[in-house]
C-alpha positions as CSV (number, residue, x, y, z in Angstrom):
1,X,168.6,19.1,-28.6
2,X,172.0,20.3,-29.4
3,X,173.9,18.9,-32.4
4,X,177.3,19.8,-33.3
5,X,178.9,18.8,-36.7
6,X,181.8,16.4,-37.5
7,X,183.3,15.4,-40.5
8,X,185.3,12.0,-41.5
9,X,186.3,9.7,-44.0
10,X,184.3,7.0,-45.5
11,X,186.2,3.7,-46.1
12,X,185.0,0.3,-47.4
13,X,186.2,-3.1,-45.6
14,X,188.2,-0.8,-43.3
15,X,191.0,-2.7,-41.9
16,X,190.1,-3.5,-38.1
17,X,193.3,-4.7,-36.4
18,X,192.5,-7.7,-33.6
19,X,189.8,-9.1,-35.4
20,X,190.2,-12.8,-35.9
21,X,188.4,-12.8,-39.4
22,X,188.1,-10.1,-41.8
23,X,184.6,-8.3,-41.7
24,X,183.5,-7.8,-45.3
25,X,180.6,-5.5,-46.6
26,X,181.1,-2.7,-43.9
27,X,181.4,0.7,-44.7
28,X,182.3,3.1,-41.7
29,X,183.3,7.0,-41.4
30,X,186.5,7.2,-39.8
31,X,186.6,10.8,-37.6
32,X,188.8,13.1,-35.0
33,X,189.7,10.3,-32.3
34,X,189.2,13.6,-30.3
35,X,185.6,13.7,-30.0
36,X,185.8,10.4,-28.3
37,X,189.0,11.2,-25.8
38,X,186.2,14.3,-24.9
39,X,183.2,12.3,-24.2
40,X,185.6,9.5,-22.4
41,X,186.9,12.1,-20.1
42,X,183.5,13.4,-19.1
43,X,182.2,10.0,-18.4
44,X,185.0,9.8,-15.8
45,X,184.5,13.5,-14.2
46,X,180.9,13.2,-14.2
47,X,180.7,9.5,-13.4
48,X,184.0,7.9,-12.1
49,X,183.7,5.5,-15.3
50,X,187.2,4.6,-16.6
51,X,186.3,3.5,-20.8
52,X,188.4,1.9,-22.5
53,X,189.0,3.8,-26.5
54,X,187.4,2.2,-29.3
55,X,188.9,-0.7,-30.8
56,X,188.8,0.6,-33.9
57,X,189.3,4.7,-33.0
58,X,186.0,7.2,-33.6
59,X,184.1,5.9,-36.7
60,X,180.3,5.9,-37.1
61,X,179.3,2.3,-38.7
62,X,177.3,2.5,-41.8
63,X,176.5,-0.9,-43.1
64,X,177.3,-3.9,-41.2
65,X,178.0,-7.1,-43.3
66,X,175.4,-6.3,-45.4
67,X,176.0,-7.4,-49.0
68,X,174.3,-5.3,-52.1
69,X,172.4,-7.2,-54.3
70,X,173.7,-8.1,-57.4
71,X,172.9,-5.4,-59.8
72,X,174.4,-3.2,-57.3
73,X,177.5,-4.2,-56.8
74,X,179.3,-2.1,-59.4
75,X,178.5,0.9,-56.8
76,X,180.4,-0.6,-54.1
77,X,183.7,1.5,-53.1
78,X,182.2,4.1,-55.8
79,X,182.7,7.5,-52.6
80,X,186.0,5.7,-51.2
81,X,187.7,8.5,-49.4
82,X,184.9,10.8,-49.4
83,X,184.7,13.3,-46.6
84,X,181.5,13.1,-44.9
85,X,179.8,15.7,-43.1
86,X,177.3,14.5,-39.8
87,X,176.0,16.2,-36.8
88,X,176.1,14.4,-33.8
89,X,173.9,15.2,-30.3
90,X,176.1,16.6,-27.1
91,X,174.9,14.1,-24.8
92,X,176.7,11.2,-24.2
93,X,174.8,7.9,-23.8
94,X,175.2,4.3,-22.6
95,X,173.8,0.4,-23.5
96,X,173.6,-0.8,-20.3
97,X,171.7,0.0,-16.9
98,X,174.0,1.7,-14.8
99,X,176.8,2.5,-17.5
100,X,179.4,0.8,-15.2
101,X,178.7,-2.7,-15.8
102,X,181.3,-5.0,-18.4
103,X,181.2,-4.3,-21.4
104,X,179.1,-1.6,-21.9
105,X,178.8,0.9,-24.6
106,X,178.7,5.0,-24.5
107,X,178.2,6.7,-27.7
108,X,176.5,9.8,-28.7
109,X,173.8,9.5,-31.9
110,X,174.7,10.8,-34.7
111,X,173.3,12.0,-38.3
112,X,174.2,12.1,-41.8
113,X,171.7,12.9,-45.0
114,X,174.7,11.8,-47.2
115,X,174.9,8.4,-45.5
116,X,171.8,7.9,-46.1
117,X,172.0,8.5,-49.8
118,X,174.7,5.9,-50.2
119,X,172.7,3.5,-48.2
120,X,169.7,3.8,-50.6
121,X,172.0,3.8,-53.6
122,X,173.2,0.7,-52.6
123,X,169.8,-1.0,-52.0
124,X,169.6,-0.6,-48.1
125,X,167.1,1.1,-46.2
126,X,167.1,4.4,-45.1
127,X,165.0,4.4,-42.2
128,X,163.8,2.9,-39.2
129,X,159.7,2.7,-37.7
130,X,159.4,5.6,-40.4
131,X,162.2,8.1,-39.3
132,X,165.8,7.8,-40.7
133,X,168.1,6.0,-39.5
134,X,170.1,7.1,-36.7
135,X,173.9,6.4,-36.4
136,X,176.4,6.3,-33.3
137,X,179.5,7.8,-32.7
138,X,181.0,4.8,-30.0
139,X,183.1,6.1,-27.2
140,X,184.5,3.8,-24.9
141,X,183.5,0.5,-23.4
142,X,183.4,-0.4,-20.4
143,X,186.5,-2.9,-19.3
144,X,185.9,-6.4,-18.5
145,X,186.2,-7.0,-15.1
């Protein structure tokens, strides 16, 4: 498997424009909207598939609503703004059977030991049926047809 390496920002309760209610307790790493303009225009030379761009441009998604536990609270926000090195396969992939139907996902996985770190520091698991957690880089979507 071929991994390349990517760097971004991480930000705390990033501010997603179009959402009807603020999403608290997320923690993303904000990256080059580039590496998704790539993968969307492969999908479309190698498959025909128009995507649509993120939402919320190239981020990976580190913790989704989940709130620390009290005694850990004083770390949120504590690496706001650091840069964040991951390594990310070259393969794009898809959620749904075919790829073309509504509303489906591509994304290439992605990896980060430093994620990880922050995740345990904050009282989240690091791992998943005893390997570590993998993250995704989201691509495009599908459009709604």
């Amino acid at each position: 498997m071929q991994l390349l390496e990517g760097t971004g920002v991480l930000t705390y309760d990033p501010y997603r424009p179009g959402l009807k209610t603020k999403k608290d307790w997320w923690i993303v790493v904000n990256t080059d909207n580039e590496i998704c303009r790539y993968y969307r225009w492969w999908v479309w030379n190698r498959y025909m598939i128009d995507l649509q761009n993120p939402s919320w441009g190239a981020h990976l998604s580190v913790l989704r609503g989940g709130k620390p536990a009290e005694d850990k609270m004083h770390l949120w926000k504590k690496y706001q703004g650091e840069t964040i090195k991951f390594k990310y396969e070259a393969f794009v992939r898809h959620t749904g059977i075919t790829g073309n139907e509504p509303n489906i996902f591509w994304y290439v996985d992605a990896w980060s030991d430093r994620l990880g770190e922050i995740r345990d520091e904050l009282g989240f698991t690091n791992t998943f049926d005893g390997k570590k957690i993998k993250y995704h880089l989201t691509c495009g979507k599908t459009w709604d047809h």
